[in-house]
C-alpha positions in Angstrom: 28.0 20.1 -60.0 26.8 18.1 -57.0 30.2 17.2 -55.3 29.9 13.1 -54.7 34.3 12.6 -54.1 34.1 12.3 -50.4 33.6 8.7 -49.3 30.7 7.8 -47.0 30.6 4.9 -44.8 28.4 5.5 -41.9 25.6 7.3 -41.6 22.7 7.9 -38.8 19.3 6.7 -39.3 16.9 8.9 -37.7 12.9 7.3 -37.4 10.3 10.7 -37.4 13.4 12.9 -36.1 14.7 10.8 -33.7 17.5 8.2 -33.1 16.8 5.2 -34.8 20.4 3.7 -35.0 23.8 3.2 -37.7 24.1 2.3 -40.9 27.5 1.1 -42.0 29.0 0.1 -45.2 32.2 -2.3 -44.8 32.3 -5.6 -46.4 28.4 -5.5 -46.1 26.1 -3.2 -45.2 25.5 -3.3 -41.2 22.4 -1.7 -39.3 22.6 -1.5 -35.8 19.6 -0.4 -33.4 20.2 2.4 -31.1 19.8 1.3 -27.4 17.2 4.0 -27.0 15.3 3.3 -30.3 11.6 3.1 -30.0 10.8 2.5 -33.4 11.9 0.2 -36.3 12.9 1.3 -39.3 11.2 -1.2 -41.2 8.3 -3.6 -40.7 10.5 -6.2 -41.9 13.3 -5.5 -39.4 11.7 -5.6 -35.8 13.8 -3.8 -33.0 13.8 -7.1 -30.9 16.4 -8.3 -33.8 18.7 -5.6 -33.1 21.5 -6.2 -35.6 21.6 -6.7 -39.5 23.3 -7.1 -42.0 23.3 -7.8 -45.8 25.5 -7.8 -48.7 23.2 -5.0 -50.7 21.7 -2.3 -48.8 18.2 -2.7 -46.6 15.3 -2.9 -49.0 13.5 -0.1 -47.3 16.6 2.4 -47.9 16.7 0.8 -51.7 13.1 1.7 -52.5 14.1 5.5 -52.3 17.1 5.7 -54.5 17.0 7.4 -57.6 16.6 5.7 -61.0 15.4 6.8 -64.3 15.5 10.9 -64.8 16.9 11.9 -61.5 19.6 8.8 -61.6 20.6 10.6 -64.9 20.9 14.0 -63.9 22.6 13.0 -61.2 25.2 11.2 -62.6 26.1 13.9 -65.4 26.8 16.1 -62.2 28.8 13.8 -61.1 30.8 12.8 -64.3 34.3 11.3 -62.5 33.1 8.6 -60.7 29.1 7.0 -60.2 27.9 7.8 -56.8 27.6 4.8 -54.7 24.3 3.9 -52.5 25.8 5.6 -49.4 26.2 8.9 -51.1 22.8 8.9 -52.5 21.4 8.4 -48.9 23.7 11.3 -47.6 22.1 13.6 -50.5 18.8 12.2 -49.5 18.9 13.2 -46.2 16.0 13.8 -45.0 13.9 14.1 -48.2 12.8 11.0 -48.8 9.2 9.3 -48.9 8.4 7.9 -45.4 9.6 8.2 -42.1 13.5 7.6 -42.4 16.2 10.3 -42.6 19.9 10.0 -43.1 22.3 12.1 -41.5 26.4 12.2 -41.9 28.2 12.5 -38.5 30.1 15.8 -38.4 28.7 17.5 -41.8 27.7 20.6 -41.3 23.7 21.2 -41.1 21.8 21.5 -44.7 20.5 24.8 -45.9 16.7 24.6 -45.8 15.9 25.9 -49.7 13.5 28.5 -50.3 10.1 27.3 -50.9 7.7 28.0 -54.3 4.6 29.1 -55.2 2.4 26.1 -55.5 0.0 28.7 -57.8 2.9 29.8 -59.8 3.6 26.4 -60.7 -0.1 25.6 -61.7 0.1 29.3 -63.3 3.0 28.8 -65.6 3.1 24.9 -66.1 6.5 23.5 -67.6 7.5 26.3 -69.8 8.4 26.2 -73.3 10.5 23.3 -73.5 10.2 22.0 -70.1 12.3 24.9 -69.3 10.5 25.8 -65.7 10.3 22.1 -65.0 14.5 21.9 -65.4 15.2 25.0 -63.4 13.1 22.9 -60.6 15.6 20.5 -60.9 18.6 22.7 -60.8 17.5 24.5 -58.0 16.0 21.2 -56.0 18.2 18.5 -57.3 21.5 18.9 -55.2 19.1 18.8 -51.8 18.0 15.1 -53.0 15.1 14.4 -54.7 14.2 11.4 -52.6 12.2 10.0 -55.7 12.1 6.6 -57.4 10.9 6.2 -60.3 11.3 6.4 -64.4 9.4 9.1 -65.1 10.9 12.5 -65.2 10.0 14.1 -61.6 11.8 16.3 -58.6 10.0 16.8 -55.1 10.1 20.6 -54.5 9.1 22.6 -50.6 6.2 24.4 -50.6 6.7 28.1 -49.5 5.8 28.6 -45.7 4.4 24.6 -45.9 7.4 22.4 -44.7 11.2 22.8 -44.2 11.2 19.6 -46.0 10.0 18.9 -49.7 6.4 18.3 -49.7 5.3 18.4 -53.6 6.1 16.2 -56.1 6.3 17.3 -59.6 6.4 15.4 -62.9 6.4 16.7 -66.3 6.1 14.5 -69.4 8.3 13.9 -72.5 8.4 13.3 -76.3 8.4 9.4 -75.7 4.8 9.9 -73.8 3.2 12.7 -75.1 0.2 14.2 -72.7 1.5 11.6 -69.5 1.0 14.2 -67.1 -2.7 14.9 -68.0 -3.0 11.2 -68.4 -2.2 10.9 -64.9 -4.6 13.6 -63.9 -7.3 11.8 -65.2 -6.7 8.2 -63.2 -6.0 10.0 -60.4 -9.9 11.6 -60.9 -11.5 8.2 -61.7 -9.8 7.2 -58.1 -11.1 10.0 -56.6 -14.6 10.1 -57.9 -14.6 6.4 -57.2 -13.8 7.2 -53.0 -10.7 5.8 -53.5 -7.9 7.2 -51.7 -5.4 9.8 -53.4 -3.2 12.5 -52.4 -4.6 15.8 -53.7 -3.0 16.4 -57.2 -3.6 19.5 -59.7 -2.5 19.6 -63.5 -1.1 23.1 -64.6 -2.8 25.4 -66.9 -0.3 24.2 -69.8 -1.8 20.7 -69.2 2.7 19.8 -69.0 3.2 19.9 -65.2 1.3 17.2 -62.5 1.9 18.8 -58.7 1.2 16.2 -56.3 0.9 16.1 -52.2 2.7 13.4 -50.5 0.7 11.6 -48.7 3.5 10.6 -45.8 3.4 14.3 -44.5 1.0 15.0 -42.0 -0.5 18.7 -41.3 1.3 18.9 -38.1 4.9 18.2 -39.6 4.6 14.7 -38.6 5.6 11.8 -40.8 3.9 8.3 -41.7 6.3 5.7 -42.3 6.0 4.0 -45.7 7.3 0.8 -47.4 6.1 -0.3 -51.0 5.5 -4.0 -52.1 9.0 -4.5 -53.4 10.6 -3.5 -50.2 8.2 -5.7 -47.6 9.2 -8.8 -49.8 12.8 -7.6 -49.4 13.8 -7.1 -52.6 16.1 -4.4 -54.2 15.1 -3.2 -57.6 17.0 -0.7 -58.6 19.2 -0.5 -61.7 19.9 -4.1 -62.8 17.4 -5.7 -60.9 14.9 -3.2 -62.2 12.8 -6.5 -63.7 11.7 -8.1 -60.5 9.1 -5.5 -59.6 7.5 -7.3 -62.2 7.8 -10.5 -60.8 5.0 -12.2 -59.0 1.1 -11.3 -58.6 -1.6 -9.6 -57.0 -2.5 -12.6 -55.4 0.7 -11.8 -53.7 0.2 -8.7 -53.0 -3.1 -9.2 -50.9 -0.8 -11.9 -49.1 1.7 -8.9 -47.9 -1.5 -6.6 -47.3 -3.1 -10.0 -45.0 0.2 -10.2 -43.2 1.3 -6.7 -42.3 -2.4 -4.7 -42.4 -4.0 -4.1 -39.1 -7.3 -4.4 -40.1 -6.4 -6.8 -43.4 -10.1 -7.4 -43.8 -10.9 -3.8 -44.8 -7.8 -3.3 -46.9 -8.4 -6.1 -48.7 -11.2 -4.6 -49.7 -9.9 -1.5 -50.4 -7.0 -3.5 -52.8 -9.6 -5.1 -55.0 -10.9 -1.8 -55.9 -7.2 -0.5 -56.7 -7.0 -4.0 -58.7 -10.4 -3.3 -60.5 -8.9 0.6 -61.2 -5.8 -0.7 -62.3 -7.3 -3.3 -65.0 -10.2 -0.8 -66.1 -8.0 2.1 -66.9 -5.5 -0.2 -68.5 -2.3 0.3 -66.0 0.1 -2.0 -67.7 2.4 -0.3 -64.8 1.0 -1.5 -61.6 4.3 -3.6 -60.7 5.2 -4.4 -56.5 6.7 -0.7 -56.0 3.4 0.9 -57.0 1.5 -0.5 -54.3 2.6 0.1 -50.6 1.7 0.4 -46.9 1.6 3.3 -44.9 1.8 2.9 -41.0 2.1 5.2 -37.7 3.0 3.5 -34.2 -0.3 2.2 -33.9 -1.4 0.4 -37.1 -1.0 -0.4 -40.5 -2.9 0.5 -43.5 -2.9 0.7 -48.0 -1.4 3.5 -49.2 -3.2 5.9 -51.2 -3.4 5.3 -55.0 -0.5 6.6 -57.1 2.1 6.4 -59.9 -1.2 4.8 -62.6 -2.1 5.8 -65.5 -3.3 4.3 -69.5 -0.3 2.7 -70.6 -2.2 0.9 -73.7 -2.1 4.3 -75.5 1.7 4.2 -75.7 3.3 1.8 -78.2 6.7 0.7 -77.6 9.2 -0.4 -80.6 11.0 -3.7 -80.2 14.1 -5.1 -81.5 13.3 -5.5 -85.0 12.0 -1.7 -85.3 8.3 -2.6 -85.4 5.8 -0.4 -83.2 3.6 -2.3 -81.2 1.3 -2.0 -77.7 2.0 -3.7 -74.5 -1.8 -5.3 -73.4 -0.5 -7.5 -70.4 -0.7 -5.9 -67.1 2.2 -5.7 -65.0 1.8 -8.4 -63.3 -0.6 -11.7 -63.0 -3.6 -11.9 -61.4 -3.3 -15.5 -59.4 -0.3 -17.0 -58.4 0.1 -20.1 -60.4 -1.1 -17.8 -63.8 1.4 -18.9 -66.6 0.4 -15.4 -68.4 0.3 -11.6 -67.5 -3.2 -11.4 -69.3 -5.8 -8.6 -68.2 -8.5 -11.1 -66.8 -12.2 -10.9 -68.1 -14.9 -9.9 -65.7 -15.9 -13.2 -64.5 -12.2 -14.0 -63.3 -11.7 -10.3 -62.4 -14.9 -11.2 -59.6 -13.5 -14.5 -58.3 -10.0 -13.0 -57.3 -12.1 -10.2 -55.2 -15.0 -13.2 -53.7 -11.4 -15.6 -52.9 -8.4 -13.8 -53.1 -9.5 -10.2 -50.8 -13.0 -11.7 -49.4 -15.3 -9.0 -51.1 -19.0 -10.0 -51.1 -20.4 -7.4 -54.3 -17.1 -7.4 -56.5 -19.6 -6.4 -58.9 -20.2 -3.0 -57.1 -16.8 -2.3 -57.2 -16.7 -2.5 -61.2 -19.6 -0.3 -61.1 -18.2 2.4 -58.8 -15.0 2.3 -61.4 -17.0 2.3 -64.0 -19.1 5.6 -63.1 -15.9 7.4 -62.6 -14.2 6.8 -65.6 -17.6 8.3 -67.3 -17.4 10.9 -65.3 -14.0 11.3 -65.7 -14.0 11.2 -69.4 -17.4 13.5 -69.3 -15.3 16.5 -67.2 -12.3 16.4 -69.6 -14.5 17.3 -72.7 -14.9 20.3 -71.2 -11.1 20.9 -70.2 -8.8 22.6 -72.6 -5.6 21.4 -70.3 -6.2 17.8 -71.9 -4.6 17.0 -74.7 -6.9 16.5 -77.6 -5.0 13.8 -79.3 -3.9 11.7 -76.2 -8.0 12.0 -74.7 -9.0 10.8 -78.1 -7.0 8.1 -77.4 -7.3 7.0 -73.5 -11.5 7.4 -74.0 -11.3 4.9 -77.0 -9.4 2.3 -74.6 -11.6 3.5 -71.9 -15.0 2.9 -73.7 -13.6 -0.7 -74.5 -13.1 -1.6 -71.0 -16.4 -0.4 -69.9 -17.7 -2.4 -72.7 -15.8 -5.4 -71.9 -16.5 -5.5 -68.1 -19.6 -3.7 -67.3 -21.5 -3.3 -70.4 -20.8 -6.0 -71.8 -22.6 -8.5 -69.1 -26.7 -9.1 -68.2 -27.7 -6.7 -65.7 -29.0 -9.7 -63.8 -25.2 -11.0 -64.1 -24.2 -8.1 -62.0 
């Protein structure tokens, strides 16, 4: 049982190991810079600003904290009273994804856990009944997971990698049957397509999805990272879960044009994440599955993660019918009354005006020859699922239909 009774109300915020300044909780939650502090802690909170404060806590701490699985588990260790944000932080440590680590004055220093085998993992999978997958989380659980995020997931140390945890591992679940290898195969339509991802393996079991973060360096070095949610400031955990789908990606290349170095290239780069995301049918591409990873010299789009086929998953409404979500997390334009996946023409015209790409028809290609690829290598791969690749290649084949296909080749 993780022990959550003491109070916390000031922590430091360390920025890649070093000083970065206070956090404390009174009436509001107060951030204070550290005279010596050479980095921010957040793109969105410059040093030259010094002091803030906020009734709810900064966006780029709230983009960390645990919801879903983890948020679960940890309350039923913690059955007497919910942990507050604070505590979650102090747990967190430094665990989390990006640059930031939290550290309570006078606590005594945290055992480093032992590392696994990254092969045992892909060896043995999740076990019958997920029952590797939970011993992760017993072991790893109390040294904070560091995760957001609904899907059931713990970030685990490598042996002899990194002191800190440097693999992320998700298993699936009755409600989503074969998620894990469904998430395999996006991540391999990215990847054939030259898109950015963080290497990933499935397990032999097909149950268990072992993923590098991608804020790690090989050096032991850190990137900083903030998603969408948190560079427009918003917090969206628990309650407030519904505004990461708020808004569009019309929005989103506005954040990339304002904070990107180079916003030409990565808006480039975001069309083809756009194009991946409405190919493969990712109803889940809201603001905190998009982000920006940066160093102390630029600023640049994260690598592609957290997508997959929702559309094979139907969902059962109030009145206990069974039905499938087609809208995509978000709309396309700003201005768009509906969430509607857009048809090719419209799909083009928001990567010619909205991210300044002079072939978006290239990029529908490129996607396109992945996901055959994609769907060609998984024939041949007895982790998939039979059932659920049955029914991802059927909405697959549609959406090649619909936007490549479907079109003149002297349209493209």
């Amino acid at each position: 049982m993780i022990d959550f009774s003491e109070r916390v109300r000031r922590l430091s915020v360390l920025v890649d190991d070093k000083q970065g300044g206070e956090l404390v909780r009174a009436s509001q939650f107060q951030f204070t810079y550290a005279a010596d502090a050479v980095q921010p802690i957040s793109l969105i909170m410059p040093l030259a600003d010094r002091e803030f404060s906020d009734g709810a806590l900064f966006a780029v701490m709230d983009m960390n904290l645990p919801e879903g699985f983890l948020l679960a588990q940890l309350r039923e260790r913690s059955p007497k009273a919910p942990p507050t944000e604070m505590q979650f932080l102090a747990l967190m440590g430094a665990n989390g994804i990006g640059r930031l680590a939290y550290e309570q004055p006078g606590a005594p220093p945290r055992t480093v856990p032992a590392g696994i085998d990254r092969a045992r993992l892909i060896r043995e999978g999740a076990g019958k009944g997920d029952a590797i997958f939970l011993e992760l989380v017993k072991a790893y659980l109390a040294t904070g997971s560091g995760l957001s995020g609904v899907q059931p997931k713990i970030v685990v140390p490598e042996r002899g990698t990194f002191p800190i945890p440097n693999l992320i591992v998700k298993v699936g679940g009755p409600s989503y049957p074969g998620i894990t290898a469904n998430e395999y195969l996006c991540l391999q339509v990215a990847q054939r397509a030259r898109l950015e991802v963080p290497r990933h393996e499935l397990s032999v079991d097909g149950d268990l999805l072992v993923i590098d973060r991608f804020d790690l360096l090989p050096d032991g070095g850190r990137l900083g990272f903030e998603d969408i949610a948190a560079l427009l400031d918003l917090r969206v955990g628990g309650a407030l879960s519904s505004r990461k789908y708020r808004g569009s990606y019309e929005d989103i290349a506005g954040v990339l044009g304002d904070f990107c170095s180079d916003p030409r290239a990565e808006l480039v780069k975001f069309f083809d994440y756009v194009v991946l995301t409405v190919m493969l049918r990712n109803g889940d591409g809201h603001l905190k599955n998009y982000g920006v990873a940066y160093d102390g010299t630029r600023v640049w789009l994260s690598p592609v993660y957290d997508v997959i086929t929702t559309t094979i998953y139907p969902y059962e409404r109030g009145d206990g019918v069974r039905v499938v979500d087609r809208t995509m997390a978000l709309k396309l334009r700003v201005g768009d009354r509906l969430r509607l996946y857009p048809d090719r023409e419209v799909l083009m015209v928001f990567g010619r005006e909205v991210c300044g790409v002079a072939s978006p028809a290239a990029s529908i290609e490129k996607i396109t020859d992945a996901m055959d690829g994609a769907l060609h290598a998984a024939d041949h791969d007895d982790r998939i699922p039979r059932s659920m690749l049955k029914q991802l290649a059927a909405e697959w084949r549609d959406s090649i239909s619909w936007y490549y296909l479907r079109p003149s080749r002297s349209k493209r």
